[in-house]
Backbone as CSV, one residue per row, in Angstrom:
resi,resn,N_x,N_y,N_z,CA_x,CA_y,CA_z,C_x,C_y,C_z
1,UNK,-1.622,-4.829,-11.185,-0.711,-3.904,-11.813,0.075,-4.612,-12.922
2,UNK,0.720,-5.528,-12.550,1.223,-6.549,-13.813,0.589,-6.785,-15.076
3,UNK,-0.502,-6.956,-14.657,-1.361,-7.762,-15.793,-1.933,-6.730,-16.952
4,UNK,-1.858,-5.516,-15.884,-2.109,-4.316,-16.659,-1.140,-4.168,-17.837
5,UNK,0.201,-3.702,-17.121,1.488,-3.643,-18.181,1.290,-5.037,-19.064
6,UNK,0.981,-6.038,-18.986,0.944,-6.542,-19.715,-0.067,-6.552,-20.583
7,UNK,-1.091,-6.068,-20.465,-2.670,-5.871,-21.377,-1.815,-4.805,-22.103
8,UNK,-0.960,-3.905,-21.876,-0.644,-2.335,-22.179,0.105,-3.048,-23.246
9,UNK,1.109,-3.938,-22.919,2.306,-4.422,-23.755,1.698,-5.539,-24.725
10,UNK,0.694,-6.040,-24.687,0.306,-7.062,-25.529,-0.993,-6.488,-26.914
11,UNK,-1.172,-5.287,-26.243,-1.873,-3.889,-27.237,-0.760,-3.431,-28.322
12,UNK,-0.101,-3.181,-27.660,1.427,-2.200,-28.120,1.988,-2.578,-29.072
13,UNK,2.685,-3.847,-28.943,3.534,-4.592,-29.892,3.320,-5.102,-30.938
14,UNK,3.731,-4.805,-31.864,3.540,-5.210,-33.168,4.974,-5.722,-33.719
15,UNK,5.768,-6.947,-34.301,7.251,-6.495,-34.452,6.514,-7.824,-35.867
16,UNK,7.057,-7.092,-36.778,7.160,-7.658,-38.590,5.404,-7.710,-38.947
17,UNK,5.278,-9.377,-39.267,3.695,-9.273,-39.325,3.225,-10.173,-38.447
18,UNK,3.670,-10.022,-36.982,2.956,-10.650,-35.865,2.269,-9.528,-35.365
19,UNK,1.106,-10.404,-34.884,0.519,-9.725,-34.074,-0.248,-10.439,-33.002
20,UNK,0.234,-10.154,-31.058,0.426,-10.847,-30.240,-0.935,-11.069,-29.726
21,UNK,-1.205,-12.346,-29.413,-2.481,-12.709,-28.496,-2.640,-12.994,-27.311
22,UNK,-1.060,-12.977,-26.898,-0.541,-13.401,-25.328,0.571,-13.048,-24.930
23,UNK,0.882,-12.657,-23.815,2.289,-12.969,-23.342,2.854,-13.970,-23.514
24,UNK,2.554,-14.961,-23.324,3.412,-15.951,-24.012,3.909,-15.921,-25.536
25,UNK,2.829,-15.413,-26.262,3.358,-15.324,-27.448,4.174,-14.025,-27.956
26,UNK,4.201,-13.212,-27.211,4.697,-12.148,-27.262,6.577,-12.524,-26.762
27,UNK,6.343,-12.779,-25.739,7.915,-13.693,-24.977,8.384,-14.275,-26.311
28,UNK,7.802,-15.582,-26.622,7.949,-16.349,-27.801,8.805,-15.389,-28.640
29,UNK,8.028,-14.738,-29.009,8.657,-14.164,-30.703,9.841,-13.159,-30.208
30,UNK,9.425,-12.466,-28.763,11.119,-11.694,-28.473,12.193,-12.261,-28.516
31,UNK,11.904,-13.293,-27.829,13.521,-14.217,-27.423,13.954,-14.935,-28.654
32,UNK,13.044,-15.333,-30.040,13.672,-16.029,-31.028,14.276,-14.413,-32.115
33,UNK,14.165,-13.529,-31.652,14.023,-11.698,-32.731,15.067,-11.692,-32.197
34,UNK,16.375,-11.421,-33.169,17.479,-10.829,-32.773,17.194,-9.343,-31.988
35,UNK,16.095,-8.989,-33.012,16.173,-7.120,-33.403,15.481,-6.763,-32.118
36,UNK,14.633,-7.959,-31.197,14.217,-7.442,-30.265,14.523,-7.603,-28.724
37,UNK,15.682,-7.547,-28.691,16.586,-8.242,-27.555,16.424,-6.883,-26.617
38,UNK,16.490,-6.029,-27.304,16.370,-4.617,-26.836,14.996,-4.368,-26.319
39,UNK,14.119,-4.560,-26.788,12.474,-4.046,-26.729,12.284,-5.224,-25.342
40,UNK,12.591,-6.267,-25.389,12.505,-7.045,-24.496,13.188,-6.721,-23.124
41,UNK,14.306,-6.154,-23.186,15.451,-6.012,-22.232,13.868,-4.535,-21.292
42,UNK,13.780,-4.093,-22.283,12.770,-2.689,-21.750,11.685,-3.225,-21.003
43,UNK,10.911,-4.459,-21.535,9.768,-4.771,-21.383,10.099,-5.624,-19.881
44,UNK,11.213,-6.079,-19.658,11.779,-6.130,-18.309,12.149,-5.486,-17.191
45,UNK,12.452,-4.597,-17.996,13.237,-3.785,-17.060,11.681,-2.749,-16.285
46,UNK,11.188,-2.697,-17.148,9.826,-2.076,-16.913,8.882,-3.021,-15.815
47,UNK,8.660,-3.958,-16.132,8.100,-4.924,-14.846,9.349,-5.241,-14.313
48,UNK,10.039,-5.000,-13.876,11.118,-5.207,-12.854,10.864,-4.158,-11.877
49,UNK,10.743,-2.740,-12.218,10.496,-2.083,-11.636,9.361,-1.976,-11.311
50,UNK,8.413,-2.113,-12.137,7.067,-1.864,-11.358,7.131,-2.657,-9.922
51,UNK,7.634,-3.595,-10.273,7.256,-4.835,-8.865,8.697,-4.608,-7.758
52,UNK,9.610,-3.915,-8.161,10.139,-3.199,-7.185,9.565,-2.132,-6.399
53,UNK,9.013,-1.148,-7.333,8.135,-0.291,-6.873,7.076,-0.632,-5.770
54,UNK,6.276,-1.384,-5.813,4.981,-2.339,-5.664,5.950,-2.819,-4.233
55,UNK,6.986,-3.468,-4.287,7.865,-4.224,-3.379,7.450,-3.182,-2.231
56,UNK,8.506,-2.069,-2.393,8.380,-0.931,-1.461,7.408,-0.200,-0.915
57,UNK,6.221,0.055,-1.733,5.007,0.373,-0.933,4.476,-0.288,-0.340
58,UNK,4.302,-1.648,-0.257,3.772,-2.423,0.664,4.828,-2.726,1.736
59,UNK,5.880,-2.569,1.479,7.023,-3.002,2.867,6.558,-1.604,3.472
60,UNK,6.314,-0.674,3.085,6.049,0.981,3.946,4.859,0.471,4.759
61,UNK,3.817,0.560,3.957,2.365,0.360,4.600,2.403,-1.058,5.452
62,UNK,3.024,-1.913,5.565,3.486,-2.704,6.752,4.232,-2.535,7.838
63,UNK,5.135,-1.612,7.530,6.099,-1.005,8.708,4.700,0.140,9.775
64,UNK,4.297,0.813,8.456,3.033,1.971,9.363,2.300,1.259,10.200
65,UNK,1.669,0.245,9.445,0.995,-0.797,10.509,1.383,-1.495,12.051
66,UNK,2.625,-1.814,11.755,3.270,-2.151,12.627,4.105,-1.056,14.352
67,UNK,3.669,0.109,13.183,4.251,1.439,14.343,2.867,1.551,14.743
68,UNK,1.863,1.467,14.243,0.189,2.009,14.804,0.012,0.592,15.663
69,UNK,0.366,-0.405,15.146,-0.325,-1.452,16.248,1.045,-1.297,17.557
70,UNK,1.835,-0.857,17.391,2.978,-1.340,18.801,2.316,0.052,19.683
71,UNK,1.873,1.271,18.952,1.551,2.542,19.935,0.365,2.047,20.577
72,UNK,-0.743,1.922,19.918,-2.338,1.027,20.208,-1.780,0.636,21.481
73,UNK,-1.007,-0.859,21.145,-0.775,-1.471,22.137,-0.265,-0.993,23.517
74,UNK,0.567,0.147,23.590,1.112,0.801,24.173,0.464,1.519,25.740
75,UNK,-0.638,2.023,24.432,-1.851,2.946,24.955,-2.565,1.670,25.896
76,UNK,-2.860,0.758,25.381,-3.964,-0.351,25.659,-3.222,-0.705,27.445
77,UNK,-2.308,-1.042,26.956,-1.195,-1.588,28.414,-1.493,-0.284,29.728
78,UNK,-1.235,0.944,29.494,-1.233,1.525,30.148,-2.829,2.027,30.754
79,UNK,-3.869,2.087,29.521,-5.153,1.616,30.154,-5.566,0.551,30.953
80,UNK,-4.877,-0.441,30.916,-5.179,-1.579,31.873,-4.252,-1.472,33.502
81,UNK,-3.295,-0.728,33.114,-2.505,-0.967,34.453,-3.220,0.163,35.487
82,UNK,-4.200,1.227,34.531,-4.858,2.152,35.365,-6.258,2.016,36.089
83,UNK,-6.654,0.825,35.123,-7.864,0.493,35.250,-7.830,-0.506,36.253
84,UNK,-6.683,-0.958,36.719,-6.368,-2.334,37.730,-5.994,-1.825,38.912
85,UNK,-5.315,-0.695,38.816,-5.005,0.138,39.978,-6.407,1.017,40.423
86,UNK,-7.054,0.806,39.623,-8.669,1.520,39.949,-9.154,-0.034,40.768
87,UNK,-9.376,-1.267,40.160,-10.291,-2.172,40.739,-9.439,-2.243,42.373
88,UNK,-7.989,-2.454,42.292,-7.300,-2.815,43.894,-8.106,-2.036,44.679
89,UNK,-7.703,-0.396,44.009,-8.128,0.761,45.216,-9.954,0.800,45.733
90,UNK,-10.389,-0.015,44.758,-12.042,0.066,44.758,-12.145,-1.489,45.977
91,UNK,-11.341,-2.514,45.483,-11.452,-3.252,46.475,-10.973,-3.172,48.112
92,UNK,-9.957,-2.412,48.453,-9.672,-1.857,49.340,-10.497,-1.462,50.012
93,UNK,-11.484,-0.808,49.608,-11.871,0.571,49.993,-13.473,-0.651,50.144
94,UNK,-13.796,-1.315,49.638,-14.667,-2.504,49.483,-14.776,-3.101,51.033
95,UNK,-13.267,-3.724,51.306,-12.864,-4.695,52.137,-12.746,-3.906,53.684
96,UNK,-12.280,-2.328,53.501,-12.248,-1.659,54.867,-13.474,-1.055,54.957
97,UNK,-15.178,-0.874,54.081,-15.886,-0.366,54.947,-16.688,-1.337,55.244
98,UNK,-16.307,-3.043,54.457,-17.428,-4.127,55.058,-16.460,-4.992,54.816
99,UNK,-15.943,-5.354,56.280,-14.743,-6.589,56.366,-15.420,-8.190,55.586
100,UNK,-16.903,-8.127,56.370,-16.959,-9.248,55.919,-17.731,-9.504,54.261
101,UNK,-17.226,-8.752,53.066,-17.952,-9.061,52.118,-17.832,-10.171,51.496
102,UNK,-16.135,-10.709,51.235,-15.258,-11.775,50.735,-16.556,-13.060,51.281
103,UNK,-16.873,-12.746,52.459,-17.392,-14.108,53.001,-18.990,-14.100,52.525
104,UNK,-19.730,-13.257,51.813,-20.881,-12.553,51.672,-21.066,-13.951,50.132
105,UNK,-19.717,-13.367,49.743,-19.728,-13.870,47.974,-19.645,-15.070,47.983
């Protein structure tokens, strides 16, 4: 996304008879341009936000992640405590119609 605004901004700009081949050279000639203290202040403020922007959708889609893996997990726990209460009752039921299996194994 950055690199974009910056392909966008290094298309764009034209200021006297420069004409930019880089961000760097683009930086360059803002910060020595009185006249472009302004165009610069924009060209900041613009990737400032994008990557604020950018900030926040990925802090979202990490939080979602984090609510889908704690429910998963949730689910998972309670499949196992049912599935364990299945093996006891299966062993039980194992051990009272053939006492001696334990000794078999």
């Amino acid at each position: 996304m950055i690199w974009n605004i910056a392909l966008r901004m290094r298309r764009r700009f034209e200021v006297g008879n420069f004409s930019f081949t880089g961000v760097g050279a683009l930086l360059s000639v803002l910060l020595n341009n009185d006249k472009s203290h302004f165009l610069f202040n924009q060209c900041m403020h613009l990737l400032t936000s994008q990557l604020e922007s950018q900030r926040r959708y990925w802090e979202e889609q990490v939080s979602r992640v984090e609510a889908k893996s704690e429910k998963e997990g949730a689910e998972l726990k309670s499949q196992l405590k049912v599935t364990l209460e299945k093996c006891e009752d299966l062993d039980k039921k194992v051990t009272s119609c053939c006492p001696d299996w334990e000794r078999r194994l």
